[in-house]
C-alpha positions in Angstrom: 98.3 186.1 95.3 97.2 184.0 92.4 98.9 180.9 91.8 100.6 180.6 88.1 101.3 176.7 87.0 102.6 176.6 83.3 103.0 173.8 81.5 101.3 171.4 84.0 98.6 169.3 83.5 97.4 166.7 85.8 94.6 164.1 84.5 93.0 161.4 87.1 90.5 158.7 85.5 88.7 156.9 88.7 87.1 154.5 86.0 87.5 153.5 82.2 85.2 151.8 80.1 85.1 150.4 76.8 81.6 150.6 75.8 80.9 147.7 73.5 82.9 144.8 74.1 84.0 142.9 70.8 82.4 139.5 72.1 79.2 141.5 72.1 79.0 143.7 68.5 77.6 140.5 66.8 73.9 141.7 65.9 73.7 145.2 67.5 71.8 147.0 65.2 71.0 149.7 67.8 73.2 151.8 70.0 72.6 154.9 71.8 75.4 156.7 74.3 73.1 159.2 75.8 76.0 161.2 76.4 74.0 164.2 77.6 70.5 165.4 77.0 70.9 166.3 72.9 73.1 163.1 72.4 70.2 160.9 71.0 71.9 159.9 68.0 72.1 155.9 66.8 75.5 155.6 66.4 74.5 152.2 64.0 71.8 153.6 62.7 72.2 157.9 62.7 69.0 158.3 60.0 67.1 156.0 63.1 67.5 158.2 65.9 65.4 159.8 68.9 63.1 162.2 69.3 62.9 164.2 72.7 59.2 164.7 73.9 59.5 167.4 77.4 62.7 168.5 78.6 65.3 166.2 78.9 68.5 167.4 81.6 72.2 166.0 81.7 72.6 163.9 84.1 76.1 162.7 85.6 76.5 158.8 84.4 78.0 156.0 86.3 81.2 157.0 86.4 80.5 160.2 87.9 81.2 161.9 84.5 78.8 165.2 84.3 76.8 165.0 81.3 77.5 161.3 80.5 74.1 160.2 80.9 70.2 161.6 80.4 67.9 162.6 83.0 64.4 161.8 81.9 62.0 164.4 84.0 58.3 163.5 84.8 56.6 164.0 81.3 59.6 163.3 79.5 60.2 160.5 77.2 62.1 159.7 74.2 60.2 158.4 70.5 61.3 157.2 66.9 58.5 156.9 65.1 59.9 154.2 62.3 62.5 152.6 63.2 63.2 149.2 60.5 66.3 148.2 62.2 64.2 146.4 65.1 63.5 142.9 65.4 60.3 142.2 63.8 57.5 139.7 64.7 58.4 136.7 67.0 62.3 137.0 65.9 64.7 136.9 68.3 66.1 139.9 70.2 67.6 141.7 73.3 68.0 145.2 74.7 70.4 146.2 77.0 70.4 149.6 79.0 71.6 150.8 81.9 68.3 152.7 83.8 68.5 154.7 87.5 65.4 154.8 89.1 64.0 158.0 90.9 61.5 155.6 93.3 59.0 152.7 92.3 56.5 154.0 90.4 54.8 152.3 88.0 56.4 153.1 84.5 57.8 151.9 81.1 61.4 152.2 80.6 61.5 151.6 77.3 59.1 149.7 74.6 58.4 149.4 71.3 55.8 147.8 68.5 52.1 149.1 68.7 51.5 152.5 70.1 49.4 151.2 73.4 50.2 150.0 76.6 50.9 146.5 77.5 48.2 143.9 76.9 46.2 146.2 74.3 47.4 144.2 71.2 50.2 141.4 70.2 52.4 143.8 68.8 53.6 145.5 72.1 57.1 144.3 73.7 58.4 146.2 76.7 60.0 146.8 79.7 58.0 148.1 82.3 58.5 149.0 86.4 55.6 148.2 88.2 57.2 148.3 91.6 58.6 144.4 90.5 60.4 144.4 87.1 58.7 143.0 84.4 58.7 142.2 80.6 55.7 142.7 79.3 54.0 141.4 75.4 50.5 140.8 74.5 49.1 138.2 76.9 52.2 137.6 78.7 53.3 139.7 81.9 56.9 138.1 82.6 57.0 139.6 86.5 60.7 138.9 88.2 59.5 139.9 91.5 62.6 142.4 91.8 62.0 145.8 93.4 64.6 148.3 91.3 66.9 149.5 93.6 65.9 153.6 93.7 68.8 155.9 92.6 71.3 153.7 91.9 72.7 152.8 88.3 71.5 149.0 87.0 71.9 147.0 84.0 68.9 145.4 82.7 69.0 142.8 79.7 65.7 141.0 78.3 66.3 138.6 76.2 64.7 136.5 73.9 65.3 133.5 71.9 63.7 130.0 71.4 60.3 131.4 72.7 62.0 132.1 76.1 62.1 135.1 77.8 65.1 135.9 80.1 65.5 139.1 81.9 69.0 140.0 83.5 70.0 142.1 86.2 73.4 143.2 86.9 74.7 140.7 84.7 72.9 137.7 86.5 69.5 135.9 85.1 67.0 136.3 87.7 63.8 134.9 85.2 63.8 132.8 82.3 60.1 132.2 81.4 58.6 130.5 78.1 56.5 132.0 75.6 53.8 130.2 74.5 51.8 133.0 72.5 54.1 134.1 69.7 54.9 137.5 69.7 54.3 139.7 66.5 56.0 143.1 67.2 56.4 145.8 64.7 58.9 147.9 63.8 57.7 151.6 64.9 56.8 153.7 68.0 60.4 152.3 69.8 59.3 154.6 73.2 61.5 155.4 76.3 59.7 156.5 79.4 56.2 155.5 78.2 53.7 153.1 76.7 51.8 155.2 74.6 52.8 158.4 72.7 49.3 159.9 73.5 50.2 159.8 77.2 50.9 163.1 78.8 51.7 162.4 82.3 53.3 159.6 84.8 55.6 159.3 82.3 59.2 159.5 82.7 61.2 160.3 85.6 64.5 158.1 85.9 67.5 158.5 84.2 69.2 155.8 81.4 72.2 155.5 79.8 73.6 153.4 76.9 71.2 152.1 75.7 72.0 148.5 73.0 69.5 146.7 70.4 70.4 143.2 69.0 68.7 141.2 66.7 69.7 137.9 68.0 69.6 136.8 71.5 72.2 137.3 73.9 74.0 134.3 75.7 74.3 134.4 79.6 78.0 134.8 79.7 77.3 137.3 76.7 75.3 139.3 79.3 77.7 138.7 81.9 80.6 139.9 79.5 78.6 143.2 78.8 78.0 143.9 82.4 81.7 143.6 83.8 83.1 145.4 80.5 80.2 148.5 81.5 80.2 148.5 85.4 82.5 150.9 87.0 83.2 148.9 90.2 84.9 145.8 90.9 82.5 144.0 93.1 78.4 142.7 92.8 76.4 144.5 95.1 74.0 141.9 96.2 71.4 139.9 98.1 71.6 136.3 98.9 68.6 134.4 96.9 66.5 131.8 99.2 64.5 131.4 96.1 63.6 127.4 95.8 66.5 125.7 96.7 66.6 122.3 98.2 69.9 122.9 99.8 71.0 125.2 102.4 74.3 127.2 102.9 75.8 127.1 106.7 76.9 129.8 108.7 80.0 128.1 111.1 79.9 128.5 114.2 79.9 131.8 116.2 81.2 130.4 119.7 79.0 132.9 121.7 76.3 131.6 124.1 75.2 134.3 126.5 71.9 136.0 126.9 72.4 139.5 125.6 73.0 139.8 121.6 70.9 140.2 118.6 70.5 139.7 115.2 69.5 141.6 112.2 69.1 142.1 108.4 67.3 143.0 105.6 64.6 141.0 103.6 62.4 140.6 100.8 60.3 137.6 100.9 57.9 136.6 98.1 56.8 133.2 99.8 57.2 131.4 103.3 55.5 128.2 105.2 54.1 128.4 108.9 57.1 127.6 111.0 59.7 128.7 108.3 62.8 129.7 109.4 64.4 132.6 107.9 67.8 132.0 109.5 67.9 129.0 112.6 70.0 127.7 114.9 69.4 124.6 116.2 70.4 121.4 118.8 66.8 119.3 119.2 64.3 121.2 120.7 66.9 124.2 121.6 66.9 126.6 118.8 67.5 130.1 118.0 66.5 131.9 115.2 63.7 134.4 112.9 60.5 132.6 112.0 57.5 133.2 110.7 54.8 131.9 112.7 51.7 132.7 111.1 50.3 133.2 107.9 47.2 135.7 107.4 44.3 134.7 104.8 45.6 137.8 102.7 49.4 136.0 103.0 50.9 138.7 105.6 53.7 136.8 107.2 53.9 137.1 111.0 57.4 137.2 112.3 58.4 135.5 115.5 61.5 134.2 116.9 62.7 131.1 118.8 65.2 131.9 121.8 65.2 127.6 123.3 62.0 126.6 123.6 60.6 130.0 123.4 58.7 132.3 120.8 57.0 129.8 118.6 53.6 130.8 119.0 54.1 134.3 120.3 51.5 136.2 118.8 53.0 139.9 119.4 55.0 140.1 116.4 54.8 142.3 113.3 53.0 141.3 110.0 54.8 141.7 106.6 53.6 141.8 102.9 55.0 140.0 100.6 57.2 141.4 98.1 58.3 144.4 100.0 61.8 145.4 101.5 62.2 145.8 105.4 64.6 145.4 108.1 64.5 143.0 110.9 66.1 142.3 114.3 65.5 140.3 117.1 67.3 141.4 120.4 67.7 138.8 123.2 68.0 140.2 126.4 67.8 138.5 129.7 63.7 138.5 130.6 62.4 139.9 127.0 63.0 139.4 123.1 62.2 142.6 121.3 61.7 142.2 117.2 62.1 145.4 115.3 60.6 145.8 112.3 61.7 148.8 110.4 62.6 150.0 113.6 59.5 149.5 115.1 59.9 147.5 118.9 57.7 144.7 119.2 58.3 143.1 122.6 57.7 140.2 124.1 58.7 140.5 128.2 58.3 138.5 131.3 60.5 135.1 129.6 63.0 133.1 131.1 65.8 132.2 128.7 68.1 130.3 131.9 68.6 126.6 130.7 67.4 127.3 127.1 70.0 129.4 125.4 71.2 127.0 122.9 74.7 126.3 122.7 76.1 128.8 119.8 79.6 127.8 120.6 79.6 124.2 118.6 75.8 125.1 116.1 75.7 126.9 113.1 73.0 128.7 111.4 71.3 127.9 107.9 69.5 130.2 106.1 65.6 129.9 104.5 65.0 126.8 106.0 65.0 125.2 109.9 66.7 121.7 109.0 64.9 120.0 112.2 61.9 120.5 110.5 60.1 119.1 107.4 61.6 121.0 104.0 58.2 122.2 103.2 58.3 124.8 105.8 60.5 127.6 104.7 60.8 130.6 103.3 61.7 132.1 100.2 62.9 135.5 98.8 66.2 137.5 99.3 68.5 138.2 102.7 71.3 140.9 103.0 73.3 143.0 105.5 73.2 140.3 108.0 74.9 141.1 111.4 75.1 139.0 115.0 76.5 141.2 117.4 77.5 140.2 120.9 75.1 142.5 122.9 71.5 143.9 123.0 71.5 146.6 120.1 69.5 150.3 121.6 66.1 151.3 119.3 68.6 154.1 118.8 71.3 151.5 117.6 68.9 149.7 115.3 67.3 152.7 113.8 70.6 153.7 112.4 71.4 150.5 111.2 68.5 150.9 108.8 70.5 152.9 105.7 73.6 152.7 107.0 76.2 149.9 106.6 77.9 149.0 109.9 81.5 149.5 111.5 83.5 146.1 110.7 85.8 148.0 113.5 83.0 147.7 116.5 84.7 145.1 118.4 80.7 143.3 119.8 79.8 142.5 115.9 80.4 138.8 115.9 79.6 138.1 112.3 78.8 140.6 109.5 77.6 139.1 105.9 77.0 142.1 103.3 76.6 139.1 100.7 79.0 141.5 98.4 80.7 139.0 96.1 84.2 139.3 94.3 84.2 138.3 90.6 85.9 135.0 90.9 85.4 134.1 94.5 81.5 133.7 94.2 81.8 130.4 96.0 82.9 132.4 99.2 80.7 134.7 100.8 82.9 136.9 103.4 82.8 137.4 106.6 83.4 141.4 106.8 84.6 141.0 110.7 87.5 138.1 109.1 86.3 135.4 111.3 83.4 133.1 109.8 83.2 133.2 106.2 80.7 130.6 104.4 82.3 128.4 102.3 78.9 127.6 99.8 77.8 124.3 99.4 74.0 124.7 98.9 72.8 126.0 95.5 71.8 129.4 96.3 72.7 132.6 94.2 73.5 136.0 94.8 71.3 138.7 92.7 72.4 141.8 92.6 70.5 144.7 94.4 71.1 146.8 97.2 69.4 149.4 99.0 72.1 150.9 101.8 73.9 154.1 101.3 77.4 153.1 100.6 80.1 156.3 101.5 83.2 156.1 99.8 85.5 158.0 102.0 88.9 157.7 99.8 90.3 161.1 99.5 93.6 162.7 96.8 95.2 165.5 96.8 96.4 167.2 93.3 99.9 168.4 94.3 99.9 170.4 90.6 97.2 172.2 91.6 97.3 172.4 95.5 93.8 170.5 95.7 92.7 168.1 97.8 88.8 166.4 96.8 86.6 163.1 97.9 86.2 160.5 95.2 82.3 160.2 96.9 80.7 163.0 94.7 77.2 162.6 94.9 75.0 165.8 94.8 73.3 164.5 98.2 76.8 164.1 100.3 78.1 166.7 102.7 81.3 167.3 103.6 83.4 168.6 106.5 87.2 169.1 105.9 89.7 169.3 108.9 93.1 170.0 109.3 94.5 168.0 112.2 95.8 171.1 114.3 98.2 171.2 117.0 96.2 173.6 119.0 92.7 172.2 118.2 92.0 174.9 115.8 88.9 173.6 113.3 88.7 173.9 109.8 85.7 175.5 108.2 85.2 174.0 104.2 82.4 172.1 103.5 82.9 171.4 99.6 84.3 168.6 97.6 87.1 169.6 96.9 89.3 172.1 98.9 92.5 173.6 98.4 95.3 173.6 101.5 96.9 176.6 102.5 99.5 175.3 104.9 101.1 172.0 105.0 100.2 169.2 107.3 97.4 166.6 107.8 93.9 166.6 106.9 91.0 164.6 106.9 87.3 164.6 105.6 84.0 163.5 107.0 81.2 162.4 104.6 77.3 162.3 105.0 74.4 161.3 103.3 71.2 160.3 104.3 72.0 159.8 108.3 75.3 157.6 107.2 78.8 158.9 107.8 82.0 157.9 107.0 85.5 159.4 107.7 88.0 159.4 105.6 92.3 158.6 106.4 94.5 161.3 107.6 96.2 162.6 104.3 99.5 164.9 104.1 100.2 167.5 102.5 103.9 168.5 102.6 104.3 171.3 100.1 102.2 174.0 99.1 102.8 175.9 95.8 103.1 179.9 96.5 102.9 182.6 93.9 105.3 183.6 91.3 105.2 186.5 88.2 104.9 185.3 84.7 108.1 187.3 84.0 110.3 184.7 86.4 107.9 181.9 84.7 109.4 183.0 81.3 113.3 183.3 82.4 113.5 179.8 83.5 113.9 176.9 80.5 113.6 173.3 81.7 115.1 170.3 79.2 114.6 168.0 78.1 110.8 167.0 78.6 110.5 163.7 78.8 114.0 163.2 80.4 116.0 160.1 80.7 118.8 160.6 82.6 119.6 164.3 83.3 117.6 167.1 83.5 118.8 170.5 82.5 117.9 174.2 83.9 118.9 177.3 82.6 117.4 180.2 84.3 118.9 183.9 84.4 117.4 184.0 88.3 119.0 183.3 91.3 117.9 179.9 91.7 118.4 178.2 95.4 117.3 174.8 95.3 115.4 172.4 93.4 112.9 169.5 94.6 111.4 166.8 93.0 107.7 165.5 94.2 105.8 162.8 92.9 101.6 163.3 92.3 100.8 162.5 95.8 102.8 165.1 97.0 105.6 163.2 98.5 109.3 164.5 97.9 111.7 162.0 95.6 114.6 164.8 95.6 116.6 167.7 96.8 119.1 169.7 95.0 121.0 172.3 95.7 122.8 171.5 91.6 120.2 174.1 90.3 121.9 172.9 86.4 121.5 169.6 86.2 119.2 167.0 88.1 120.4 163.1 88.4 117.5 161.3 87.9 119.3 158.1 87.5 117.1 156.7 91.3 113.8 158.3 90.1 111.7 155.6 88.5 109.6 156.4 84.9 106.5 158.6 85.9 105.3 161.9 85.9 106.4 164.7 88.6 106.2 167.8 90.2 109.3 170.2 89.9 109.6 173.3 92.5 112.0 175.8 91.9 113.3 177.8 94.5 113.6 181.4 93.5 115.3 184.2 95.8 114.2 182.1 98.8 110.8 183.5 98.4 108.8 182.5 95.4 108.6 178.8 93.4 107.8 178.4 89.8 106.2 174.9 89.4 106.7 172.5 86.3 105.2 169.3 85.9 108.4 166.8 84.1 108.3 163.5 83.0 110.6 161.0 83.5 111.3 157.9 81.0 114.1 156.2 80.5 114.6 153.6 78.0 114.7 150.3 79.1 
């Protein structure tokens, strides 16, 4: 039968946002929601706004609101062809936006000035991908060394002021580089998703939303400010930066010293010494720890290990570029160390680690730098997803550690550091197992990128309208619904959402990309049947909002009333089908079934709020 709900409505908001912050309205002479492919209006400006060049799709923004953002298509870009509200010559400016990349290739995100590409003239100011971020001007490539993080939402600020240039991501500087050929932009030809308006391919292809122009430059905390009043989570995604730092963070001690265990993460170096250590271990000569051992005359990196007084010169190990992501591991096994490299085995057999294993149990581990050694030789770049586990991890193991985040529950991972930083806690850096967090002392910073696929598994059920959906909805997940039955009897729903037909428990599994995740066992106690719009219309409920008592009046045989909250959970039972006693229910909204001829249940949603 169809199910009838009247009077009921049921609203969730997973994030909210208030898209201009009043600390940063000063200056904006530019702003652009994007809210869907034809929103290209200038909301400071309307007689200034966009023209769409290709076709332009909705795209579903950063809240996971369809239609909140613009998908930019290969050979699609957005053009005003005068536009006098810009900052002019070398004034000061910024321009905030928030961009999703589709992959690395090289492309402008938005620019304006001169219609040319970068370097052609002294009128050009942009912001370009070209696998590293970049601002870029006449005579002046200002390159950050940053890979975007492919199809995931980021806020990117340039800024400029005082002949500086400063480029933000995610709320955090990571350059600040001086001008020293003043710029002399125009006002005309402001371009999104390409250089040149004569261009008629590589163009395009990413996604953007709100887009902000300011004719002053914006402070750091200003950027910050915009970031964390935009963002719709409530923690930084990031690497830890080994970039030039004189001082070192610690890792405490571990207290494990046996012969079978490894360790792994990810990294992105742009620079490292013969003999650096990317993370070590040390006591003397007895060390443990990722090196690199070699550098190539076109600066490929070697990797190597130390396991005692082993590994140093081992010349079996992988090469790595500079500037490019991978993921490491060195397993330690009794006679062999393997390094993996992307999982790729390099081994090095036939060693003897008896007598050498250093003493884990009172060391701890610093990262970009050996201390026993001179600081010249070190590395630099980024480190994330960090793990030490307390065995020797398979190929198999290590090739699904690759994209996917690891269980904190696995009772052999010793230490996990995902480098994820609360706001306000930025001098702790967490321990995901709860056992060795780093209290920071060096000076090294957290920037904020990330490249794993992150599930969220956290699933709701609407008890209005019987539904129960994932809060993960990204187009690439799959699902698999179960209902945890008695008898072993699977259930067959593979949507984002489904809708219960009996009660009891249920559960969700989520995939993307080789990663899974389940999801909490969630109840469901009551299911809504079917009722005829003619009972629907014989039953009167009053008042609504109600304080203290809650009236029915209903010319059907009414046998009991109950009371549930939104998450399905039952507040009260009645067999007084006149008046309800909500004197013990607290101010919220509810869920009212109505019993009728022990067969059928009209549902009403009812308020309760009582003055206080």
């Amino acid at each position: 039968m169809r199910k009838l709900f009247t009077q009921a409505l049921f609203v969730v908001a997973f994030f909210t946002s208030n898209l201009v912050n009043a600390q940063v309205t000063n200056g904006l002479v530019g702003q652009f929601k994007f809210d869907g492919r034809t929103d290209l209006i200038n909301t400071i400006n309307p007689s200034y706004s966009f023209d769409a060049n290709g076709t332009l799709l909705d795209e579903v923004d950063r809240f996971g609101v369809n239609g909140g953002a613009i998908n930019l298509p290969v050979n699609s870009w957005l053009n005003i062809a005068n536009a006098p509200f810009l900052p002019t010559g070398d004034a000061d400016r910024s321009v905030s936006v928030w961009i999703k990349p589709v992959d690395n290739y090289a492309i402008t995100y938005w620019a304006y000035g001169a219609d040319g590409f970068p370097g052609w003239n002294n009128n050009f100011f942009g912001f370009v991908n070209t696998t590293s971020l970049m601002a870029y001007a006449y005579g002046n490539d200002y390159l950050t060394g940053v890979i975007p993080s492919a199809n995931n939402w980021q806020h990117y600020v340039v800024t400029y002021g005082n002949s500086t240039v400063k480029i933000y991501i995610d709320g955090v500087e990571v350059l600040s580089r001086q001008n020293n050929n003043p710029f002399n932009t125009l006002n005309e030809d402001f371009r999104i998703g390409t250089g040149h308006t004569a261009v008629s391919s590589a163009i395009g292809n990413f996604k953007i939303d709100d887009l902000l122009i300011y004719n002053r430059e914006l402070s750091a905390q200003e950027v910050s400010d915009l970031y964390n009043e935009e963002r719709p989570v409530s923690n930084y995604n990031s690497f830890y930066s080994l970039e030039g730092n004189t001082t070192q963070d610690a890792i405490p001690s571990l207290g494990y010293d046996q012969n079978s265990y490894t360790i792994e993460a990810d990294i992105y170096l742009t620079h490292a010494d013969t003999y650096g250590a990317i993370l070590m271990c040390r006591d003397g000569s007895n060390a443990v720890g990722i090196i690199a051992n070699n550098i190539a005359s076109n600066g490929d990196i070697r990797l190597s290990y130390n396991w005692g007084t082993i590994g140093w010169n081992w010349a079996g190990g992988p090469y790595i570029h500079l500037e490019t992501h991978y993921h490491v591991a060195m397993v330690i096994e009794p006679t062999k160390i393997t390094m993996y490299l992307d999982g790729v085995p390099y081994v090095h057999s036939n060693i003897t680690t008896a007598g050498t294993q250093p003493q884990l149990n009172t060391l701890s581990y610093t990262l970009g730098r050996d201390t026993y050694l001179p600081a010249s030789r070190r590395v630099y770049g980024y480190i994330d997803e960090l793990k030490f586990w307390k065995r020797s991890l398979t190929v198999n193991e290590i090739g699904q550690n690759l994209n996917c985040f690891a269980d904190v529950t696995d009772p052999d991972l010793l230490a996990y550091y995902n480098f994820e930083t609360v706001i306000g806690e930025e001098n702790t850096i967490v321990d995901l197992t709860g056992q060795h967090d780093i209290v920071k002392s060096g000076n090294n910073v957290l920037f904020l990128k990330d490249k794993r696929v992150d599930l969220d598994n956290s699933i709701a059920y609407d008890a209005i309208n019987n539904e129960l959906s994932t809060i993960d909805v990204n187009p690439n997940n799959t699902y698999n619904w179960h209902y945890v039955d008695p008898e072993g009897t699977p259930l067959v729903a593979n949507t984002q959402s489904y809708e219960p037909s009996i009660t009891g428990e249920y559960y969700v599994i989520i995939s993307r990309d080789g990663c899974t995740k389940t999801s909490e066992l969630l109840n469901v106690s009551s299911i809504t049947t079917d009722v005829t719009s003619e009972k629907v219309d014989e039953i009167n409920i009053y008042p609504n909002p109600a304080q203290r008592f809650l009236y029915i009046q209903s010319t059907s045989n009414i046998k009991s009333v109950t009371i549930y909250d939104i998450t399905g959970n039952v507040v009260l039972v009645s067999k007084n089908t006149d008046t309800l006693d909500l004197q013990n229910i607290p101010n919220g909204t509810y869920i009212l079934h109505i019993n009728v001829n022990d067969e059928d249940y009209v549902v009403r949603k009812i308020i309760v709020s009582k003055n206080n």
